[in-house]
C-alpha positions in Angstrom: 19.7 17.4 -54.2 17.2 15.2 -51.7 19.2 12.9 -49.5 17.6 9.6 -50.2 17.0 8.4 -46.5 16.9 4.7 -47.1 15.6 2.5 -44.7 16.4 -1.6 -44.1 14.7 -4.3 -45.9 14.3 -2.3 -49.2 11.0 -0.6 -47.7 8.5 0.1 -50.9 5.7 2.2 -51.3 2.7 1.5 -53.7 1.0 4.4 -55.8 -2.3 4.0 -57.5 -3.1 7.2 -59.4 -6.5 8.3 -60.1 -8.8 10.9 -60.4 -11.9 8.7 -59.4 -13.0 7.5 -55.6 -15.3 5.0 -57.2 -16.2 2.1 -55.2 -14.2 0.1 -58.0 -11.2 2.1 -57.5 -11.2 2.0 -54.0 -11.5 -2.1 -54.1 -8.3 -2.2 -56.8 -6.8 0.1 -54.1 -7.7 -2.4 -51.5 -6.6 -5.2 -53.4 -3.6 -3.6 -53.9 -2.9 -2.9 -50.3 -3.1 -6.1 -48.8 -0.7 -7.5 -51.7 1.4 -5.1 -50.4 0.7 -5.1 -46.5 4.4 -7.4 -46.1 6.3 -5.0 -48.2 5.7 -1.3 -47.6 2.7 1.3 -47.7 0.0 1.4 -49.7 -1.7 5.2 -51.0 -3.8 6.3 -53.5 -2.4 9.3 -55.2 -5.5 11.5 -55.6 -5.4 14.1 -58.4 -8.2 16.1 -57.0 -10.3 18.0 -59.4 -12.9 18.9 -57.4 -13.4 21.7 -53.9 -13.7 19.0 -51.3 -12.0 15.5 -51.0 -14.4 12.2 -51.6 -15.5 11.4 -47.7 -13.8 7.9 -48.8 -10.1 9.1 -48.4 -8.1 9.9 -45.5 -4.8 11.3 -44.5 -3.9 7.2 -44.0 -4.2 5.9 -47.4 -4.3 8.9 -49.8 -1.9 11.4 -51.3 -3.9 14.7 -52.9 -2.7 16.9 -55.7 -3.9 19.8 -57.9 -2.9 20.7 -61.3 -0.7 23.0 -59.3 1.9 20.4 -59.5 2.7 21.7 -62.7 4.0 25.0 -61.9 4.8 24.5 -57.9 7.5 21.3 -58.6 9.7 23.8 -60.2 10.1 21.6 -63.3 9.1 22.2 -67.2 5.6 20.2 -68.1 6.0 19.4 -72.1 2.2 20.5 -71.8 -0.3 22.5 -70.0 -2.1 19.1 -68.5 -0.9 16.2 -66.6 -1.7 14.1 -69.7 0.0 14.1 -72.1 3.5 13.4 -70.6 3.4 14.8 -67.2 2.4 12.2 -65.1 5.6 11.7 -63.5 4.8 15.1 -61.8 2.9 13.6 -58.7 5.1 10.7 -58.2 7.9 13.1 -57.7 5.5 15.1 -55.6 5.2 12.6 -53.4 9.0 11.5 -53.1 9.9 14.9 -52.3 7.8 14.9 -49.6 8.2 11.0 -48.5 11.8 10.7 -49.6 12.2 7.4 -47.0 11.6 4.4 -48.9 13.7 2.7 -51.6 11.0 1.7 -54.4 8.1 3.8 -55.5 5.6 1.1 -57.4 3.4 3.7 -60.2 0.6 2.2 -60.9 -2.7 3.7 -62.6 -5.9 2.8 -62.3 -6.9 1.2 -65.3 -4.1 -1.3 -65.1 -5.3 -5.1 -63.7 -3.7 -8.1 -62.7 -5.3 -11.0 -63.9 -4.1 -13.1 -60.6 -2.4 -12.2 -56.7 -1.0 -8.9 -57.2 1.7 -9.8 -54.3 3.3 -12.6 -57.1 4.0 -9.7 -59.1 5.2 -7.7 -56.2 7.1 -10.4 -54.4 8.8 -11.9 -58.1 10.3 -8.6 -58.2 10.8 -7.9 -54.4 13.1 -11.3 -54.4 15.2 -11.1 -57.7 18.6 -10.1 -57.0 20.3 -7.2 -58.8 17.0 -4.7 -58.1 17.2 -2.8 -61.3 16.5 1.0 -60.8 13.8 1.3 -63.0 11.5 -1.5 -64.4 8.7 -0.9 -66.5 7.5 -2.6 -69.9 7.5 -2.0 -73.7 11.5 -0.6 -73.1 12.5 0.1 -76.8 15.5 1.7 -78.3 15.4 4.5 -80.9 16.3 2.5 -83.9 13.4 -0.4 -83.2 10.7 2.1 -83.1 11.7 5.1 -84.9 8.4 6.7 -86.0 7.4 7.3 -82.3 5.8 10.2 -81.9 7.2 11.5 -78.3 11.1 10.8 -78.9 11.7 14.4 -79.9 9.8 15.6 -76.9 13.1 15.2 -75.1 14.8 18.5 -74.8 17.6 20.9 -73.1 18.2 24.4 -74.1 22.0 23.4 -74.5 22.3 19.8 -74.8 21.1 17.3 -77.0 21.0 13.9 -76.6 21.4 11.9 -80.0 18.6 9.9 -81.1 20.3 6.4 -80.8 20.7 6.9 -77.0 17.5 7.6 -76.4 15.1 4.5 -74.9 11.3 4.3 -74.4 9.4 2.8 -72.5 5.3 2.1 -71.9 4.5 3.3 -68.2 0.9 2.8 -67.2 2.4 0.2 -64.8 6.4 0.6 -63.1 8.6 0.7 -60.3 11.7 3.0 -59.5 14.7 3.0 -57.4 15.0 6.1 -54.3 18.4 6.5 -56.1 16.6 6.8 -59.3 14.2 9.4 -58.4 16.7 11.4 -56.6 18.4 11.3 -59.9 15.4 12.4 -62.1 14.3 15.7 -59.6 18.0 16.8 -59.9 18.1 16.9 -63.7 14.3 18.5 -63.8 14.9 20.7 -61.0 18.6 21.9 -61.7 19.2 21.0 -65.1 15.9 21.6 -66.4 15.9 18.9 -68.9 11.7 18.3 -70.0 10.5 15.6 -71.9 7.8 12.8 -71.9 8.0 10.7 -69.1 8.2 7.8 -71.3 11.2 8.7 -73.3 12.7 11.1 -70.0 12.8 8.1 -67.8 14.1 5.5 -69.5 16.9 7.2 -71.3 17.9 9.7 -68.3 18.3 6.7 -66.1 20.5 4.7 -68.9 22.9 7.5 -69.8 23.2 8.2 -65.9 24.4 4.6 -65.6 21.3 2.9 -63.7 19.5 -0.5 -64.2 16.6 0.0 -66.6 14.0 -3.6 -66.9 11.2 -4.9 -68.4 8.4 -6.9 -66.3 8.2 -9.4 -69.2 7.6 -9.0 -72.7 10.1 -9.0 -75.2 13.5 -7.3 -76.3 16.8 -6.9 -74.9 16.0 -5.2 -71.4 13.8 -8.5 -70.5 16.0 -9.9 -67.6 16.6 -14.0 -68.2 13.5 -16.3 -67.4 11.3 -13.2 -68.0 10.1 -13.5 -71.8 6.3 -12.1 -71.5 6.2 -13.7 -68.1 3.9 -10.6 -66.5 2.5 -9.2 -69.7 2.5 -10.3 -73.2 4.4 -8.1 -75.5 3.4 -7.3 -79.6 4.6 -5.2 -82.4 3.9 -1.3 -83.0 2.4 0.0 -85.5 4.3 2.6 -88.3 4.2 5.0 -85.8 5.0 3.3 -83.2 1.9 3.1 -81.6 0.8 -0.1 -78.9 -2.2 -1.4 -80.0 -1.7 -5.3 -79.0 -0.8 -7.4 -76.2 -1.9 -7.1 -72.6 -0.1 -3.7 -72.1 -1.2 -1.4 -74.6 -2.3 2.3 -75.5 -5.9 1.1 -76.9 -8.4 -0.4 -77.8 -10.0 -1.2 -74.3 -9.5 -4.2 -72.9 -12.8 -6.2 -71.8 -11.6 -9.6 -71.7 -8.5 -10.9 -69.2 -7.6 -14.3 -70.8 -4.4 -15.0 -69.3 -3.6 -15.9 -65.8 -0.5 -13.8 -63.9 -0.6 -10.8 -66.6 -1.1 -6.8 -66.2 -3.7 -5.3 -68.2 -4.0 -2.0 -69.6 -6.2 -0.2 -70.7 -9.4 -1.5 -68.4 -11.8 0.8 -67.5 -15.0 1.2 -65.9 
């Protein structure tokens, strides 16, 4: 197991993946990084594609990786790409190899903030009780039975009943250095696979950490949060998010209201 190597004043580390260098991207990145100058680093977590790096990144403010991640992490991918369900595969790349800080922000980069980024990061920054995971759309089993990843959770000896099992929505999220080091122990030595957005959530509960929603709706909104950062809607049958400012699709074109995250908003 990594030894977790915290450092003082809960140091935090902001990831925006992408597989772009677009002179958009690289302004959200900017953006980004001076909201988050006060608190911690700032890198864009490059999947590179392509022979050569983009002239725009440097060893300063980027972190590169290949589809090699896949195989080379040592874990089991539910698929042969990083989408579906794999994208938690850089950011433990990268915690393996920067294990120092004590929250890893995810962020991908067709999520927006429709106001300062830094009063989402410094709302969260100050609230006491950090929980170890916070992300949005955190569901139990029994609300939204008919989604289509909750079986993608597996173990060649154990199973986890369904009514223990949680997801969650994760274009957008933070986790604890305590939480990481607990999901690369059960990938790497317990070889437990599964969608990152049922594996995170409902690893972290059963292991007895603090699971969160930014805003929204449901029982893991912490008090005074109701759809404070993003506003929340039903599922369809299937359990599908196709409302609300954090949701699967249709695109998003319009940002109407002030201090919300977006998804999806492309280019």
């Amino acid at each position: 197991m990594i030894s977790s190597n915290l450092v003082p004043a809960a140091r935090q580390v902001f990831l925006l993946l992408s597989n772009n260098c677009t002179p958009r991207i690289m302004h959200l990145f900017n953006q980004i990084s001076a909201a988050a100058a006060h608190l911690g680093d700032s890198f864009l977590l490059y999947h590179q594609t392509e022979a050569v790096l983009p002239a725009a990144l440097n060893s300063n403010n980027s972190f590169s990786f290949c589809d090699n991640i896949l195989t080379g992490l040592h874990y089991l991918p539910v698929s042969a790409t990083l989408i579906p369900g794999n994208n938690h595969f850089p950011l433990l790349h990268f915690y393996r190899q920067h294990p120092g800080y004590d929250f890893y922000w995810f962020i991908e980069d067709d999520v927006r903030f429709n106001g300062p980024w830094e009063n989402l990061f410094n709302y969260f920054t100050a609230q006491p009780g950090q929980p170890d995971f916070i992300s949005s759309h955190v569901r139990r089993f029994d609300e939204e039975p008919n989604w289509y990843w909750w079986n993608t959770l597996q173990h060649v000896y154990t199973f986890i009943p369904l009514h223990l099992r949680i997801r969650s929505f994760n274009p957008i999220y933070r986790i604890s250095n305590a939480a990481l080091n607990c999901i690369h122990s059960i990938l790497y030595a317990d070889k437990w696979r599964g969608h990152h957005e049922v594996l995170l959530p409902t690893l972290l509960s059963l292991e007895g950490l603090h699971i969160a929603d930014f805003g929204g709706v449901g029982q893991f909104v912490p008090e005074g949060c109701m759809n404070k950062f993003y506003v929340d809607d039903h599922c369809d049958v299937f359990g599908a998010i196709n409302a609300g400012t954090m949701r699967y699709r249709p695109l998003i074109e319009n940002l109407q209201h002030a201090d919300k995250l977006y998804h999806p908003v492309k280019e």
